[in-house]
PDB file of N, CA, C and O in Angstrom:
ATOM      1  N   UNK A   1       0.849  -1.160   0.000  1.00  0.00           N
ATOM      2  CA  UNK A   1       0.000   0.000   0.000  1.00  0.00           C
ATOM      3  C   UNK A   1       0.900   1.230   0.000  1.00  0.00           C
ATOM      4  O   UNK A   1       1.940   1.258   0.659  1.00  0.00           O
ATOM      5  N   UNK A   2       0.495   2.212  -0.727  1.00  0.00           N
ATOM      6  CA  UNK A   2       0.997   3.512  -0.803  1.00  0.00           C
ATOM      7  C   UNK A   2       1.467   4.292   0.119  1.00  0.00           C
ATOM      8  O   UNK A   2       2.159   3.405   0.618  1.00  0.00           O
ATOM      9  N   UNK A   3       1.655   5.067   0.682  1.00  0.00           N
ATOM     10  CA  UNK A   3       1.704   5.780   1.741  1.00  0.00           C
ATOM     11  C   UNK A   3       0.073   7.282   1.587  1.00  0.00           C
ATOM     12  O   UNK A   3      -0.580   7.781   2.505  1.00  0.00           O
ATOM     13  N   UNK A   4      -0.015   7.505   0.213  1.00  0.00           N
ATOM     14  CA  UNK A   4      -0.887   8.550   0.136  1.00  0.00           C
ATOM     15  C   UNK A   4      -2.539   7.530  -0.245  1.00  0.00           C
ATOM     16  O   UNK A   4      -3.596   8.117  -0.472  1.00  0.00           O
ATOM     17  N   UNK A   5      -2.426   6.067  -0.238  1.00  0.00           N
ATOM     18  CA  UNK A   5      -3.357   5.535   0.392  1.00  0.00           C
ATOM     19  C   UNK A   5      -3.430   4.815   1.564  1.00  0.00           C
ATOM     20  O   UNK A   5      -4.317   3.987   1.771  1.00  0.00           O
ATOM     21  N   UNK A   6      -2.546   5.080   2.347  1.00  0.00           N
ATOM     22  CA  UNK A   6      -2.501   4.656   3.581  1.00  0.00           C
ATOM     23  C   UNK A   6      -3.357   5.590   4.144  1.00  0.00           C
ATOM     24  O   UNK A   6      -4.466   5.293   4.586  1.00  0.00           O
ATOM     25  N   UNK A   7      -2.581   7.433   4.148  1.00  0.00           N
ATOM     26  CA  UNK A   7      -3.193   8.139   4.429  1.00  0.00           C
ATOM     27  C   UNK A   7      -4.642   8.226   4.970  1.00  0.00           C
ATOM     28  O   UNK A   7      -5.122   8.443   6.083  1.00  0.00           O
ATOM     29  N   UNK A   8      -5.360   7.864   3.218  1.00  0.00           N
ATOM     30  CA  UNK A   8      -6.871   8.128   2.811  1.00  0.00           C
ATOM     31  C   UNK A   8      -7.368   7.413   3.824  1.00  0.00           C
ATOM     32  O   UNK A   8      -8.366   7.754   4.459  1.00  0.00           O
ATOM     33  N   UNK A   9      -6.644   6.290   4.049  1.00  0.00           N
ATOM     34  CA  UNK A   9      -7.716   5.161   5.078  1.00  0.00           C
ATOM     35  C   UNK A   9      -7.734   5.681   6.246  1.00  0.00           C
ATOM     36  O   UNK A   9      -8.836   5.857   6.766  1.00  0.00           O
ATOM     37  N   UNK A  10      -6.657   6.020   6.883  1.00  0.00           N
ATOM     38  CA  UNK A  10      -6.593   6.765   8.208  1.00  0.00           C
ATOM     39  C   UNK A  10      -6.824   7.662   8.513  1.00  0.00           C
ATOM     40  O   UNK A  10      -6.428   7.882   9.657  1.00  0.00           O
ATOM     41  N   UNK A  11      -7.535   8.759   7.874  1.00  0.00           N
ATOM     42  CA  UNK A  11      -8.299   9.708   8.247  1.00  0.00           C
ATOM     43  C   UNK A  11      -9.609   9.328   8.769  1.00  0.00           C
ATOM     44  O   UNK A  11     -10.386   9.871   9.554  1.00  0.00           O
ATOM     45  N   UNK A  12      -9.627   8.258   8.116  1.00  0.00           N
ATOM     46  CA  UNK A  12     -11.251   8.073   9.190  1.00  0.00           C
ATOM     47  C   UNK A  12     -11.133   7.184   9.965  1.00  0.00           C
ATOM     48  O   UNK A  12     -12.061   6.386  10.098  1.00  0.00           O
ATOM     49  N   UNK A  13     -10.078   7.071  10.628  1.00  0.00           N
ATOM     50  CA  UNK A  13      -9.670   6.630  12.089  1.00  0.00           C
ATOM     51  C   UNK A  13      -9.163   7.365  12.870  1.00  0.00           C
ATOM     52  O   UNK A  13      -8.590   8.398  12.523  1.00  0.00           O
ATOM     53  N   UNK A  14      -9.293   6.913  14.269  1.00  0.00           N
ATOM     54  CA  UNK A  14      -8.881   7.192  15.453  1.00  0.00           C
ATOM     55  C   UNK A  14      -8.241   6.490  16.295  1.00  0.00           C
ATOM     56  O   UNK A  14      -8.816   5.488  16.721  1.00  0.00           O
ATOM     57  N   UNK A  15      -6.727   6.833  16.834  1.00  0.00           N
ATOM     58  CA  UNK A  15      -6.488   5.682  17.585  1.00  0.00           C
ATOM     59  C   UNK A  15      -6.475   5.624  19.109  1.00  0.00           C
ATOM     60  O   UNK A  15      -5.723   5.099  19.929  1.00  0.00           O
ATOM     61  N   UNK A  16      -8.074   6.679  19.217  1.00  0.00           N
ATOM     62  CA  UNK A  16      -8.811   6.450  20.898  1.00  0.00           C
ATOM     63  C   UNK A  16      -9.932   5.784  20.715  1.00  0.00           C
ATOM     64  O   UNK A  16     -10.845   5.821  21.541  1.00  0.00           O
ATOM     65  N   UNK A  17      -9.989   5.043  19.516  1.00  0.00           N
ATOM     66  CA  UNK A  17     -11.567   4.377  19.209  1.00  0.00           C
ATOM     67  C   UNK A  17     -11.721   3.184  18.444  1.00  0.00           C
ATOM     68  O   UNK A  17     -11.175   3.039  17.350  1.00  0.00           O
ATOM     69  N   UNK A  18     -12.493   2.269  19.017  1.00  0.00           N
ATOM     70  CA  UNK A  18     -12.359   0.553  18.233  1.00  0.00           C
ATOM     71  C   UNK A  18     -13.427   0.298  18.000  1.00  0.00           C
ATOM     72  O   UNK A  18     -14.124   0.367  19.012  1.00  0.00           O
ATOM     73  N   UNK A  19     -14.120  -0.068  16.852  1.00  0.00           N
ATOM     74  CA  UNK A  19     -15.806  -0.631  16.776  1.00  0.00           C
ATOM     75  C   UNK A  19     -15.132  -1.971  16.416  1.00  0.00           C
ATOM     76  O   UNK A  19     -14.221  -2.192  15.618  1.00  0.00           O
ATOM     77  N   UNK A  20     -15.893  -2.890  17.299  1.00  0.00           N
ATOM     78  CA  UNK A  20     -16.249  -4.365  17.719  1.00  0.00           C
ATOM     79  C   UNK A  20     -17.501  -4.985  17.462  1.00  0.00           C
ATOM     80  O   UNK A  20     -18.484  -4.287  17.713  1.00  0.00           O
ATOM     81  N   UNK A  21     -17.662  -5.905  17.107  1.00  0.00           N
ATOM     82  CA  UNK A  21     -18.780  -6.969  17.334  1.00  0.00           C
ATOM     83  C   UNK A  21     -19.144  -7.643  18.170  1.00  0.00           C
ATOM     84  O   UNK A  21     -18.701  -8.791  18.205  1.00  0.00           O
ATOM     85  N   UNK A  22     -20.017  -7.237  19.094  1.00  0.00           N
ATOM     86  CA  UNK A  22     -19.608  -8.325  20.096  1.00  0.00           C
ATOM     87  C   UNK A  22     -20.417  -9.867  19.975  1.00  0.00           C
ATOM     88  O   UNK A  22     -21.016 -10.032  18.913  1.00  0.00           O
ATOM     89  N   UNK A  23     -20.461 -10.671  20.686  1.00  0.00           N
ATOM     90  CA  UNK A  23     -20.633 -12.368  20.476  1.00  0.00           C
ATOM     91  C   UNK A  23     -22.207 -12.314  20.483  1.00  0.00           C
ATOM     92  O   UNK A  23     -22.931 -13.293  20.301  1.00  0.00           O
ATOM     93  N   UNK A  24     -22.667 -10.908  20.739  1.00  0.00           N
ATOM     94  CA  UNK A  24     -25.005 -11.052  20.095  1.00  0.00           C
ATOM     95  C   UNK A  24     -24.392 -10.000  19.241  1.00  0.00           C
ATOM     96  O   UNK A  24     -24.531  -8.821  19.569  1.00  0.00           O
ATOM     97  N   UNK A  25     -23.530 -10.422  17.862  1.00  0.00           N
ATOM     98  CA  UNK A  25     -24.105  -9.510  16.749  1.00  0.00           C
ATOM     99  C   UNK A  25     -24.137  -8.123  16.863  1.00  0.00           C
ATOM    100  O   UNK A  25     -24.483  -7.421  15.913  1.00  0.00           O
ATOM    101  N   UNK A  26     -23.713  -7.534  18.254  1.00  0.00           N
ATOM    102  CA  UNK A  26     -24.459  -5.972  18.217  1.00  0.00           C
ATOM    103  C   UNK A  26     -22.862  -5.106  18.033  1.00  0.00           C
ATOM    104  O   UNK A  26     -21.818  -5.461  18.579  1.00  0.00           O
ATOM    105  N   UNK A  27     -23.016  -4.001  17.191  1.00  0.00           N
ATOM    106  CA  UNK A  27     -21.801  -2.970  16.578  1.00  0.00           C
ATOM    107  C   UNK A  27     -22.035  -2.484  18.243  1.00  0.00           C
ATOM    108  O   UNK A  27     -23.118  -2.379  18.820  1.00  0.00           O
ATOM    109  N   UNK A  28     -20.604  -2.217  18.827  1.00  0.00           N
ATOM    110  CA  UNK A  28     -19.863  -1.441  19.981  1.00  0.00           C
ATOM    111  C   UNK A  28     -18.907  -0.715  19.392  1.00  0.00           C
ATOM    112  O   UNK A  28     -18.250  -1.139  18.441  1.00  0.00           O
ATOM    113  N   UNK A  29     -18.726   0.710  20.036  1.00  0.00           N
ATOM    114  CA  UNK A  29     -17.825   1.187  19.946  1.00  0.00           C
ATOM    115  C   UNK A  29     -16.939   1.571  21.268  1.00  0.00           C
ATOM    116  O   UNK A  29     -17.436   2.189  22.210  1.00  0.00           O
ATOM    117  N   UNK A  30     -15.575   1.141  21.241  1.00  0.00           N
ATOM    118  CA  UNK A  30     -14.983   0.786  22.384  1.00  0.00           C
ATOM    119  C   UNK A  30     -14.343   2.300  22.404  1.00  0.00           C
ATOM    120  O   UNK A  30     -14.058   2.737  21.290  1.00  0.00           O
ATOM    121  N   UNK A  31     -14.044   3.274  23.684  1.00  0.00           N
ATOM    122  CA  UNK A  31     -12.999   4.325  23.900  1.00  0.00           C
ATOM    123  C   UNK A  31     -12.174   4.013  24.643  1.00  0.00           C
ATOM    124  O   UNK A  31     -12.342   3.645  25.806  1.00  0.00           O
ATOM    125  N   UNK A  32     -10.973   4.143  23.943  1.00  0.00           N
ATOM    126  CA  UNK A  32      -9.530   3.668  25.276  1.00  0.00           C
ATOM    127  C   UNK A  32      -9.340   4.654  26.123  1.00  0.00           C
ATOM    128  O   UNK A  32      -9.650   5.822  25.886  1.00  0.00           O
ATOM    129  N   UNK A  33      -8.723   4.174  27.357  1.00  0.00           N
ATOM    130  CA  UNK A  33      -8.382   2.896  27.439  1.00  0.00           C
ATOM    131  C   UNK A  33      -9.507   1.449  27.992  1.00  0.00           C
ATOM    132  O   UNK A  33     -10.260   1.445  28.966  1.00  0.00           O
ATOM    133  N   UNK A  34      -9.308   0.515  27.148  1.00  0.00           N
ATOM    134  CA  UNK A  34     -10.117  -0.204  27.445  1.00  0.00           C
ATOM    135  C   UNK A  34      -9.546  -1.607  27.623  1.00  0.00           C
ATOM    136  O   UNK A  34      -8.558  -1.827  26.923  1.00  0.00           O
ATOM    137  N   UNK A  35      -9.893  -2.448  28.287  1.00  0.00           N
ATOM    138  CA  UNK A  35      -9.758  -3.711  28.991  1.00  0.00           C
ATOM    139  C   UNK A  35      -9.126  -4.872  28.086  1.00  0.00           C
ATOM    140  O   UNK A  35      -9.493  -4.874  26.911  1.00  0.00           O
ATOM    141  N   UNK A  36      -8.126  -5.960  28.533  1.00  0.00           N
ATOM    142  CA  UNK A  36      -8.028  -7.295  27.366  1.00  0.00           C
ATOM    143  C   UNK A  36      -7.374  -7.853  28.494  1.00  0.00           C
ATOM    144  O   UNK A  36      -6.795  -7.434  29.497  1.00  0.00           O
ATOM    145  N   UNK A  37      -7.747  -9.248  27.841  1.00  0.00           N
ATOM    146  CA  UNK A  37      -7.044 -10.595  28.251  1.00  0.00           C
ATOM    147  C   UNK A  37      -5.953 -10.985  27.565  1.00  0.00           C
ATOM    148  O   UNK A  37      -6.225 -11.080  26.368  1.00  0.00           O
ATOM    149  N   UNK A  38      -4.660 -11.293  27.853  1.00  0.00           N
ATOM    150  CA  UNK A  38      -3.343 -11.514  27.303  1.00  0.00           C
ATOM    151  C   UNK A  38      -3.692 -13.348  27.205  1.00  0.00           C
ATOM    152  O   UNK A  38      -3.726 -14.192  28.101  1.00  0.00           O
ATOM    153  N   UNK A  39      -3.931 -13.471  25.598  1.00  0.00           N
ATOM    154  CA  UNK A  39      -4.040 -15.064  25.213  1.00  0.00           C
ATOM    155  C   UNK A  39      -2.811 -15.987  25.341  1.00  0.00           C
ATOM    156  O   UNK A  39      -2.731 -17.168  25.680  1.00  0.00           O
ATOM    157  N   UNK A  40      -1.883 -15.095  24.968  1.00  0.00           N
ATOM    158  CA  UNK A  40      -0.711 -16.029  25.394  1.00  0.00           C
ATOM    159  C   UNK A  40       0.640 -15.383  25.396  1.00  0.00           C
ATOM    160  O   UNK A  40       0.727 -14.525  24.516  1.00  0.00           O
ATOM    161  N   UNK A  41       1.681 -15.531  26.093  1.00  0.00           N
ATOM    162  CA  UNK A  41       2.597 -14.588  26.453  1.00  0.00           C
ATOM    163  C   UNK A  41       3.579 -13.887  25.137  1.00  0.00           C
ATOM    164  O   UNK A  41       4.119 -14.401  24.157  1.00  0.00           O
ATOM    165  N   UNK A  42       3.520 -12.715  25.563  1.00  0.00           N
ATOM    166  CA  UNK A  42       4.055 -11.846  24.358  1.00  0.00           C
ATOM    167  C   UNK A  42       4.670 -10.484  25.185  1.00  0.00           C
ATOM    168  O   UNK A  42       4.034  -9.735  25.927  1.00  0.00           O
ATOM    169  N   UNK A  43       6.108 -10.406  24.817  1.00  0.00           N
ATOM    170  CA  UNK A  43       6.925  -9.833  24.982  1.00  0.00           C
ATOM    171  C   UNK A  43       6.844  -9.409  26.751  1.00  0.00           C
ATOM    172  O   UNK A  43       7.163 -10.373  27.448  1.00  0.00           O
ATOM    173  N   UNK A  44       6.499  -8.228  27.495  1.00  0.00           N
ATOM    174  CA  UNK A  44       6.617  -8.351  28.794  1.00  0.00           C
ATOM    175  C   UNK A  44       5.329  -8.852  29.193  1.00  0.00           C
ATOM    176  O   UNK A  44       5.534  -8.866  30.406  1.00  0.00           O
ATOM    177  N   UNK A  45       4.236  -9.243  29.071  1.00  0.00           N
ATOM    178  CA  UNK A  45       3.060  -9.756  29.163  1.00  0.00           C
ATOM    179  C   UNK A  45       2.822 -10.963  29.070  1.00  0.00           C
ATOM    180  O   UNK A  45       3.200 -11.614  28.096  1.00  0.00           O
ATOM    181  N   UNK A  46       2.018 -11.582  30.265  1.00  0.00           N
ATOM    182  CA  UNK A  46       1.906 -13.048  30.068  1.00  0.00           C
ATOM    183  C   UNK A  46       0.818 -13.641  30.027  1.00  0.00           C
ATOM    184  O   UNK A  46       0.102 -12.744  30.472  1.00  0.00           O
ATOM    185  N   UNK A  47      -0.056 -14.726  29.769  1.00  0.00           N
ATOM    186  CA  UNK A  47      -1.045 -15.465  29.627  1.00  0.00           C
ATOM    187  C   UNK A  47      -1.882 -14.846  30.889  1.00  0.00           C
ATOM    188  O   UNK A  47      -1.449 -14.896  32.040  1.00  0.00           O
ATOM    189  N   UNK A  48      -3.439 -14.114  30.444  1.00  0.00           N
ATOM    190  CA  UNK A  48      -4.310 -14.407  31.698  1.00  0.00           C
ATOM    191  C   UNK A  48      -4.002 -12.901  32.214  1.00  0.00           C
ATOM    192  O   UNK A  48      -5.038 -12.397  32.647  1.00  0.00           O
ATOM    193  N   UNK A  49      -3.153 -12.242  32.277  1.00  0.00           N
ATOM    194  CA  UNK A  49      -2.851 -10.776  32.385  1.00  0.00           C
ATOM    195  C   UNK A  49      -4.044 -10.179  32.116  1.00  0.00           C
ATOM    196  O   UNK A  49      -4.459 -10.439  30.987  1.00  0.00           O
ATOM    197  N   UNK A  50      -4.761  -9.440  32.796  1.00  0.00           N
ATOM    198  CA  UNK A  50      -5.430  -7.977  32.275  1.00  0.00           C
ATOM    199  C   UNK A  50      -5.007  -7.018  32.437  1.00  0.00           C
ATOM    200  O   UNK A  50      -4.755  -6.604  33.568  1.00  0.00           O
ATOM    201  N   UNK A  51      -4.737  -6.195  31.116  1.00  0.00           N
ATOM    202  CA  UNK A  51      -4.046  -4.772  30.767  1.00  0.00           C
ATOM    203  C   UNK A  51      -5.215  -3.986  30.256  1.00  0.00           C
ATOM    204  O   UNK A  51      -6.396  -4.296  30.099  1.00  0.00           O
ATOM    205  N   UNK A  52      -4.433  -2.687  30.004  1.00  0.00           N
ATOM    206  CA  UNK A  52      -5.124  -1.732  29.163  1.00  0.00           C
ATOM    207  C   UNK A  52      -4.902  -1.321  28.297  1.00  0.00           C
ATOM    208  O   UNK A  52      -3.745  -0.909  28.384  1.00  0.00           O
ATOM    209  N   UNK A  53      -5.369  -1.086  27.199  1.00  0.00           N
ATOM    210  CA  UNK A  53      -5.232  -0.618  26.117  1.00  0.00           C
ATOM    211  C   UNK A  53      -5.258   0.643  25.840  1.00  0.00           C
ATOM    212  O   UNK A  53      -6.295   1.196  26.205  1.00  0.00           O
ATOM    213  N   UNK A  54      -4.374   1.404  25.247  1.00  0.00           N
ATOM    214  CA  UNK A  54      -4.670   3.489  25.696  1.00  0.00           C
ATOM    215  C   UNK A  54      -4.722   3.755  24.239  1.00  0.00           C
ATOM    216  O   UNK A  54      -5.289   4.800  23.922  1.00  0.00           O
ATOM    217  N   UNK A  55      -4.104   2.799  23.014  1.00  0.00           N
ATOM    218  CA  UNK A  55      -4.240   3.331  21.644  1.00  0.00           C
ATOM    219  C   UNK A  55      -4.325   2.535  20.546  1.00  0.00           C
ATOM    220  O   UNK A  55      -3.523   1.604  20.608  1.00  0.00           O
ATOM    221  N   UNK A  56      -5.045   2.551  19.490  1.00  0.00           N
ATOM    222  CA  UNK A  56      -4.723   1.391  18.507  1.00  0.00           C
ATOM    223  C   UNK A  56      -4.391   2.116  17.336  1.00  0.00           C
ATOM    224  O   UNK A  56      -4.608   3.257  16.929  1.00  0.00           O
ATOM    225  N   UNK A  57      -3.893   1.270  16.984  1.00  0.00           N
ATOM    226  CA  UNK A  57      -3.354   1.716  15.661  1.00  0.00           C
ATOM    227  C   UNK A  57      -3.346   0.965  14.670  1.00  0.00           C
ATOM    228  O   UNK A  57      -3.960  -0.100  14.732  1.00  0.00           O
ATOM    229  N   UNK A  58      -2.705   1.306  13.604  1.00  0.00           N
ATOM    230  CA  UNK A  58      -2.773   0.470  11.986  1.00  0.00           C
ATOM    231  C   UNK A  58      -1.582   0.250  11.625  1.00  0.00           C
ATOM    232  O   UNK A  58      -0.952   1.277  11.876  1.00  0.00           O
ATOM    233  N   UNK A  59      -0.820  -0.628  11.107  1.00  0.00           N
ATOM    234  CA  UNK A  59       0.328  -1.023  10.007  1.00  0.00           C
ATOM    235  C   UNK A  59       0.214  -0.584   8.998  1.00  0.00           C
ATOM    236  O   UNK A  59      -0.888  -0.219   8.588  1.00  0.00           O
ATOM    237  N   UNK A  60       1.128  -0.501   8.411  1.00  0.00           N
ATOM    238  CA  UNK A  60       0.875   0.096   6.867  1.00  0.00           C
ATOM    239  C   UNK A  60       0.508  -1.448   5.672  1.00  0.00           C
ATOM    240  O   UNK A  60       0.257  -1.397   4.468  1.00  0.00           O
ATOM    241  N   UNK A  61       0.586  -2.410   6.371  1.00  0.00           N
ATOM    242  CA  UNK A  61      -0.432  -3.557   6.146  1.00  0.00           C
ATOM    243  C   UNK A  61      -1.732  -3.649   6.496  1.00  0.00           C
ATOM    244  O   UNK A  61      -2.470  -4.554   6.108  1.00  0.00           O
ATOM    245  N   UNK A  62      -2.145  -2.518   7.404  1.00  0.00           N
ATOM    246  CA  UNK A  62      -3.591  -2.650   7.574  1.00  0.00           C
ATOM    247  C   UNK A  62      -3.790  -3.346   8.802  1.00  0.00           C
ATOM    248  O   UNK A  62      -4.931  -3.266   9.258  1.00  0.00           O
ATOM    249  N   UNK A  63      -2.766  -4.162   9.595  1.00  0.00           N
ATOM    250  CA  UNK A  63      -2.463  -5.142  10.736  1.00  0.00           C
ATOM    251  C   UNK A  63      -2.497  -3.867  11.832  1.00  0.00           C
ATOM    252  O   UNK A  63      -1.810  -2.845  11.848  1.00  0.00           O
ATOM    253  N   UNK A  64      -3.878  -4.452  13.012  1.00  0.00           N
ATOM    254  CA  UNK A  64      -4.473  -3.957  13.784  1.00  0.00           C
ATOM    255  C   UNK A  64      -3.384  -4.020  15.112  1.00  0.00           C
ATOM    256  O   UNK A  64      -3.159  -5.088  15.682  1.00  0.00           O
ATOM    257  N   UNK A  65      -2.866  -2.982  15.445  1.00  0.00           N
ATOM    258  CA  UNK A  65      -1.994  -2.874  16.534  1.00  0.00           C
ATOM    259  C   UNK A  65      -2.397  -1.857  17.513  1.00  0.00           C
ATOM    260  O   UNK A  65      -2.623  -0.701  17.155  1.00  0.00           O
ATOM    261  N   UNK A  66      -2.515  -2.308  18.959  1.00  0.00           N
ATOM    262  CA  UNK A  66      -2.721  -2.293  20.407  1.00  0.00           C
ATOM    263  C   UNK A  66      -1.326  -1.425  21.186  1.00  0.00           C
ATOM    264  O   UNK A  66      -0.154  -1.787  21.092  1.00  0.00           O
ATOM    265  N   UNK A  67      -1.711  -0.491  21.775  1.00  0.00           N
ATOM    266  CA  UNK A  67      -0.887   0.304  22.315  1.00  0.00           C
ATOM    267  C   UNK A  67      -0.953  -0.132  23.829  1.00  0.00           C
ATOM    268  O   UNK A  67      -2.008   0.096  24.420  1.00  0.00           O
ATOM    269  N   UNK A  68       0.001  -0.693  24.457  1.00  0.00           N
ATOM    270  CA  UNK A  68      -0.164  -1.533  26.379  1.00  0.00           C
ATOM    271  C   UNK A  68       1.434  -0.591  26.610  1.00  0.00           C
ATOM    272  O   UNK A  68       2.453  -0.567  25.920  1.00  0.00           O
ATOM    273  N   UNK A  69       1.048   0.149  27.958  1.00  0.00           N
ATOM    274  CA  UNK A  69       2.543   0.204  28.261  1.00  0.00           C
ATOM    275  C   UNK A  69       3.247   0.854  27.870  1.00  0.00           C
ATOM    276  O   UNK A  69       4.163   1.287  28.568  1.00  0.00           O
ATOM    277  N   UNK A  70       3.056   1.251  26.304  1.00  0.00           N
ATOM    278  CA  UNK A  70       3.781   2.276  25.647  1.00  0.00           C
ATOM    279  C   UNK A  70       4.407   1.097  24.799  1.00  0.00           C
ATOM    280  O   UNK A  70       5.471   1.379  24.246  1.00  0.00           O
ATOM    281  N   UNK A  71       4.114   0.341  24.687  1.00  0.00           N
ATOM    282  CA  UNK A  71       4.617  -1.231  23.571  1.00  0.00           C
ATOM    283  C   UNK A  71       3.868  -1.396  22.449  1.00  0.00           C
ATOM    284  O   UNK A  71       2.808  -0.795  22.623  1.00  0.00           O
ATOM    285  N   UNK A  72       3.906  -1.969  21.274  1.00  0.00           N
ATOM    286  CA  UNK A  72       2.954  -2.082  20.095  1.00  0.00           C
ATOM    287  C   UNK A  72       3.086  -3.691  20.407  1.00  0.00           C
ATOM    288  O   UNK A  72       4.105  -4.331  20.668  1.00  0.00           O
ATOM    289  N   UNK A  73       1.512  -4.205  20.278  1.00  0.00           N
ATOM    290  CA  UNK A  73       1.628  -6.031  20.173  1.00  0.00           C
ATOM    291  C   UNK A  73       0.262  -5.418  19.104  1.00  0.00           C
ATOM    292  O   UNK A  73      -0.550  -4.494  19.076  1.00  0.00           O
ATOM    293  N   UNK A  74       0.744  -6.867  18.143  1.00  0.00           N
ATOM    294  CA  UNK A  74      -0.387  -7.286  17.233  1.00  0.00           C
ATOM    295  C   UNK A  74      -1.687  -7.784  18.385  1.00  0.00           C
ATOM    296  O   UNK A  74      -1.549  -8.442  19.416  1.00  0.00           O
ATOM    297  N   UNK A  75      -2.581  -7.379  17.966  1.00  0.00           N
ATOM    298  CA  UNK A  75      -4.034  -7.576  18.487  1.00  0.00           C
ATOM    299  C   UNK A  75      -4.761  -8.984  18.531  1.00  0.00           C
ATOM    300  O   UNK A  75      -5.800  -9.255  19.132  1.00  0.00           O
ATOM    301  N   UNK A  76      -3.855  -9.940  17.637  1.00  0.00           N
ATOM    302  CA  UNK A  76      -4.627 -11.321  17.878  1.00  0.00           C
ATOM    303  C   UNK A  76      -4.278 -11.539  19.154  1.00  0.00           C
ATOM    304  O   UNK A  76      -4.970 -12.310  19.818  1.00  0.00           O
ATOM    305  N   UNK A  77      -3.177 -10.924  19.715  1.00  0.00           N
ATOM    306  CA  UNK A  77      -2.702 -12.524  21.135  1.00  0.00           C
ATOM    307  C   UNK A  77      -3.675 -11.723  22.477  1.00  0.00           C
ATOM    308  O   UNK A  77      -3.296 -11.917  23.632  1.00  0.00           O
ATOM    309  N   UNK A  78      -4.958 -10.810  22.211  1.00  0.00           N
ATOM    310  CA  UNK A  78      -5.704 -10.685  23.504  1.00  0.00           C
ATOM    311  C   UNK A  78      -7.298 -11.020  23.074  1.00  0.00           C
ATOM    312  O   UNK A  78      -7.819 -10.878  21.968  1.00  0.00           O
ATOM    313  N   UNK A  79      -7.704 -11.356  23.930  1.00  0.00           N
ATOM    314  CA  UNK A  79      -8.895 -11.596  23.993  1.00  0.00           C
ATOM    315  C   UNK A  79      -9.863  -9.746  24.556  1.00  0.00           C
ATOM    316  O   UNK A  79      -9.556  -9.244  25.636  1.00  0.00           O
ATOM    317  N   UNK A  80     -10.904  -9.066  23.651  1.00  0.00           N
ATOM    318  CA  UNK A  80     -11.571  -7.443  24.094  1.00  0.00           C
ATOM    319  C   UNK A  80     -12.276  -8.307  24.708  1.00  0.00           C
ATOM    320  O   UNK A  80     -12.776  -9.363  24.322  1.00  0.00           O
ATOM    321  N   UNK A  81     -12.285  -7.373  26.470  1.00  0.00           N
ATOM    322  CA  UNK A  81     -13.515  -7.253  27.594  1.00  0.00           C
ATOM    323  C   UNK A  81     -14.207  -6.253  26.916  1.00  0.00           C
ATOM    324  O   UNK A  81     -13.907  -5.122  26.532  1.00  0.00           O
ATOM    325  N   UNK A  82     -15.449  -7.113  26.849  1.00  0.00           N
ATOM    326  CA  UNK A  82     -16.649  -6.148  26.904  1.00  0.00           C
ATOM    327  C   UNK A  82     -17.741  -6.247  28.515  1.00  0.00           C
ATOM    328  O   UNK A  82     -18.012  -7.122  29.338  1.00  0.00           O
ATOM    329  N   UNK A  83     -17.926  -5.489  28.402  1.00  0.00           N
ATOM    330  CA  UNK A  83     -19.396  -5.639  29.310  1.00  0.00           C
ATOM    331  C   UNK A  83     -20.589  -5.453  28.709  1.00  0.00           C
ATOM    332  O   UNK A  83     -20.783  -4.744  27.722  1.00  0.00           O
ATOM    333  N   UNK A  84     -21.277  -5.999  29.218  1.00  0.00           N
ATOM    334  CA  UNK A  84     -22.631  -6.047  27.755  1.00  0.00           C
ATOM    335  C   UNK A  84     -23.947  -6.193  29.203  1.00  0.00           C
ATOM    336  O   UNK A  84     -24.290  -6.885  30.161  1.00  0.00           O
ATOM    337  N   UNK A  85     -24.191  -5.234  28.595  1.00  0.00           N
ATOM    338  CA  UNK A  85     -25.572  -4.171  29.223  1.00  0.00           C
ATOM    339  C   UNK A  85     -26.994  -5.201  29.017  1.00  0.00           C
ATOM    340  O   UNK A  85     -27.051  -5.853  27.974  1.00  0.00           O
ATOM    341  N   UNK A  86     -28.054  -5.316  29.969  1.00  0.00           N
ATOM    342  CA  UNK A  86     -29.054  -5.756  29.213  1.00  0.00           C
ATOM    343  C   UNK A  86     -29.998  -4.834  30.138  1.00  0.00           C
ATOM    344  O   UNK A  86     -29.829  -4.230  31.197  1.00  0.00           O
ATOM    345  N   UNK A  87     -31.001  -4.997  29.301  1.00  0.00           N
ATOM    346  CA  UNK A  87     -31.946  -3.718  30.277  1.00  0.00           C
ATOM    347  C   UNK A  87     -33.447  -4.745  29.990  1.00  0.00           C
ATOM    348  O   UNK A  87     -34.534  -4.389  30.444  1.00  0.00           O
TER     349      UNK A  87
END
């Protein structure tokens, strides 16, 4: 990818803001910092850990990266806490 279409894509992002799906189908939009489960140990973080998340960001692959700590980890190795409201 380009850099002046990298750009285009990232203007309509934010990296204080995550829309999720959660497990009933329903669009969330998450504001950091927000909650995760560490799936399996990665770099100072270990299995079962709950951290916080303060920023996300993008690769210039498009690969969804998690700001913990002031560290970048790829976003597969946590499991998003949600809390899910029922009224």
């Amino acid at each position: 990818m380009e850099d002046h279409e990298l750009a285009d894509v990232l203007k309509y992002s934010s990296p204080k803001e995550l829309y999720v799906i959660t497990y009933y189908n329903v669009l969330k939009l998450l504001f950091c910092p927000f909650r995760v489960k560490v799936l399996s140990n990665v770099g100072l973080l270990r299995k079962g850990q709950l951290v916080w998340v303060s920023e996300v960001k993008v690769t210039t692959e498009l690969k969804t990266i998690f700001i913990i700590e002031g560290n970048a980890y790829h976003y597969h190795s946590f499991e998003i806490l949600i809390e899910e409201f029922t009224e």
